[in-house]
N, C-alpha and C positions, 0 to 999 in steps of 0.2 A: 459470326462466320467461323471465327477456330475456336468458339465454346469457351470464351473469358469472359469473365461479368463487364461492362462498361460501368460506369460511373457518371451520371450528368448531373451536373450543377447546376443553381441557376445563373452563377457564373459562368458557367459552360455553355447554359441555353444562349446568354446574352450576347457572346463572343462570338459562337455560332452564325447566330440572325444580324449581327455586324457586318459579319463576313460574308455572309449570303445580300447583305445591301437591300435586305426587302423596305419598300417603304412604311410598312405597320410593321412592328415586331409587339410579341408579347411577353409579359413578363411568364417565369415558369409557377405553375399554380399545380395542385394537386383535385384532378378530376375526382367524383364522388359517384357512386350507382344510386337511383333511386331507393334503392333496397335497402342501402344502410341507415341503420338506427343515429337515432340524435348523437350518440356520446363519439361515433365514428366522425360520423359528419362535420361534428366541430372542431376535432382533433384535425381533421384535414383541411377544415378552414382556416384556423391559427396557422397550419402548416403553410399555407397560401399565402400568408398574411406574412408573413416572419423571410418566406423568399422574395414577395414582392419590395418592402424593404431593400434585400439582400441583389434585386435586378436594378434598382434604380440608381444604388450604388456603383453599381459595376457599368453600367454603360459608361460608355469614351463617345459617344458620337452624336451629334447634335440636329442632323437632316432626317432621321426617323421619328415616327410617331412610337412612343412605347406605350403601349396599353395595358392597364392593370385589368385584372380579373376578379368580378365576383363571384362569389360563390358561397356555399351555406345549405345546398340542397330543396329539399322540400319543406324546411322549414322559417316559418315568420321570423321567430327571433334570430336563427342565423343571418339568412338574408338582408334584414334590414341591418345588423351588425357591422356586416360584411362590404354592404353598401357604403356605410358611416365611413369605414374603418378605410376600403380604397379610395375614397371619392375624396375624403381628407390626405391623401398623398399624392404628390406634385407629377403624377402622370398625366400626359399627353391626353388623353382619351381610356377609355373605358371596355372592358369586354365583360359580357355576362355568360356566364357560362352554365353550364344542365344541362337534364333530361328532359324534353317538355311533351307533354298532351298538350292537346290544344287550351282549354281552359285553363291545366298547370301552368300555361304561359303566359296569360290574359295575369293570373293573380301574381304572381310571379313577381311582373313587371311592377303590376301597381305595387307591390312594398319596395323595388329596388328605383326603378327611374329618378322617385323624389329625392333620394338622396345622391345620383350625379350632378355637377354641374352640365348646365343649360349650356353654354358655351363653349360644352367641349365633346367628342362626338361619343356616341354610345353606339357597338358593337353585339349585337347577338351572335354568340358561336352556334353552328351548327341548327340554321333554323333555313327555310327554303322552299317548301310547297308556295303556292302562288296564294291559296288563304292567309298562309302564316304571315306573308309579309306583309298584306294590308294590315294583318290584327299587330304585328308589330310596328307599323308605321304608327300605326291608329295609340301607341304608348307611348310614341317617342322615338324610335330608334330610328339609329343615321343609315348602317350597314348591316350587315347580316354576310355570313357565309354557309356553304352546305356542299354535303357534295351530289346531290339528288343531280343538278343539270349533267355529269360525267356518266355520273351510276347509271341514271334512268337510259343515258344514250346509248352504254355499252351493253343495254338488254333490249334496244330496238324500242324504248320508248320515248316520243317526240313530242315536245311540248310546240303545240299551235294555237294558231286563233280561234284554231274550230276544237280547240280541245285536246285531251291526252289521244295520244296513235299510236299501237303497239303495232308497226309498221312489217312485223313478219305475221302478221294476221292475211289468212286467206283473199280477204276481201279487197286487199292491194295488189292483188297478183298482177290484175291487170289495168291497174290505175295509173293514169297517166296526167295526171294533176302535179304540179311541185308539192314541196313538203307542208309549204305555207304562202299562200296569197300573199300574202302582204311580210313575208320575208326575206332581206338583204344578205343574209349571210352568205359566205364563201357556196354551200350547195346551193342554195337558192339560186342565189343568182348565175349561177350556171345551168342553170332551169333543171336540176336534177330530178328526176321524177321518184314517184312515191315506190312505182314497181323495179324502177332498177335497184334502189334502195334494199329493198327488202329482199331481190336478187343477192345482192350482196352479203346479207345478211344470211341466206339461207345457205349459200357456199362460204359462210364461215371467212371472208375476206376481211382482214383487220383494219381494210379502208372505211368498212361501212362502220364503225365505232369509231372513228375518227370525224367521219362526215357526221354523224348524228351527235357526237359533242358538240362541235362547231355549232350545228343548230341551234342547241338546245341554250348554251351560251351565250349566243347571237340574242334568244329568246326573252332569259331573264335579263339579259343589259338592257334590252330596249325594254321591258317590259318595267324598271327603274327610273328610266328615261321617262316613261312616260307621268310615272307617278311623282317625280320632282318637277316635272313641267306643270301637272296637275296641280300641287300642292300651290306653286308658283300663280296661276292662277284664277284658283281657289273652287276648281272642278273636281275635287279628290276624289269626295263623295261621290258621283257622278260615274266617275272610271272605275274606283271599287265594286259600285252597282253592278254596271255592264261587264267588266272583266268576273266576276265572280256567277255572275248569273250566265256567263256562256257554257 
């Protein structure tokens, strides 16, 4: 704000997420571009390595999960490294962190998951289309976060049963259908319709990016919901099928 460098720690990061009382906190880790070459990559991984240490020490509080971070880029040996190196440190639970293509994250996975423990939860950062999480259920993983359900809503696009809806498209002008048959959320259930929506949206009113986060939120919880009910029992296959082929 008045143009003085800040300083964060990963003592800093840890005090911080204490004091914010979130239920997951992470340790601080240094992000990587696909772009950079190996000798970067690893440099930033050691760096990761040496704060994660340095967060597990410095926490005071005992009701958070603290999640360490993998990382190592796009390569094998970093990765599996990387893997060894957090999964052998006395955190809570786990976060894996990149840049992924789709298949980047299919291979990804398989060199990182076998070196977390099974009994403790695994976190993808930054992963979120509705293919990705079956192909990350489909590896292992507990959680996942993204910001695609906010982003996609604050440009008028709605995640439904019947599919993506870029709901300021012409062809809603005069739709009078809700957002989603078979959805409970806050609009929904106020039976808000598809045309007053995109009303909204087209006068630029900062309710309608409101109303279509809610949805879209609404969308992926249940949309979790269903795939640990699924897994539960033993229909996964089944839901991935019909959720991916709609």
């Amino acid at each position: 704000i008045d143009g003085k460098k800040r300083f964060l720690s990963p003592e800093d990061s840890i005090a911080i997420q204490e004091r914010l009382g979130a239920d997951m906190i992470f340790a601080f880790d240094e992000c990587t571009s696909p772009l950079h070459p190996h000798a970067h990559t690893k440099s930033a991984m050691e760096r990761t390595h040496r704060w994660a240490r340095r967060c597990l020490k410095a926490r005071t509080r005992g009701d958070q999960l603290l999640y360490g971070i993998v990382q190592g880029g796009r390569f094998k040996s970093l990765r599996t490294a990387s893997a060894k190196a957090i999964g052998a440190m006395p955190f809570d639970a786990f976060g894996i962190g990149g840049s992924f293509g789709k298949d980047e994250m299919r291979r990804t996975l398989q060199w990182v998951v076998p070196h977390l423990h099974d009994e403790k939860p695994r976190h993808l950062l930054g992963i979120g289309t509705v293919a990705d999480i079956f192909t990350a259920v489909d590896m292992g993983i507990d959680t996942m976060d993204c910001v695609i359900p906010t982003r996609e809503a604050r440009h008028s696009r709605l995640y439904t049963s019947d599919g993506m809806l870029d709901i300021r498209k012409g062809i809603f002008a005069r739709d009078t259908k809700k957002l989603d048959r078979l959805c409970h959320c806050p609009a929904c259930s106020k039976n808000l319709r598809r045309k007053d929506l995109r009303a909204l949206f087209k006068s630029k009113n900062p309710e309608a990016g409101r109303l279509a986060t809610m949805h879209n939120v609404w969308f992926f919880n249940s949309l979790m919901e269903r795939i640990r009910a699924a897994l539960a029992d033993s229909s996964y296959e089944k839901l991935k099928y019909r959720t991916l082929s709609e």
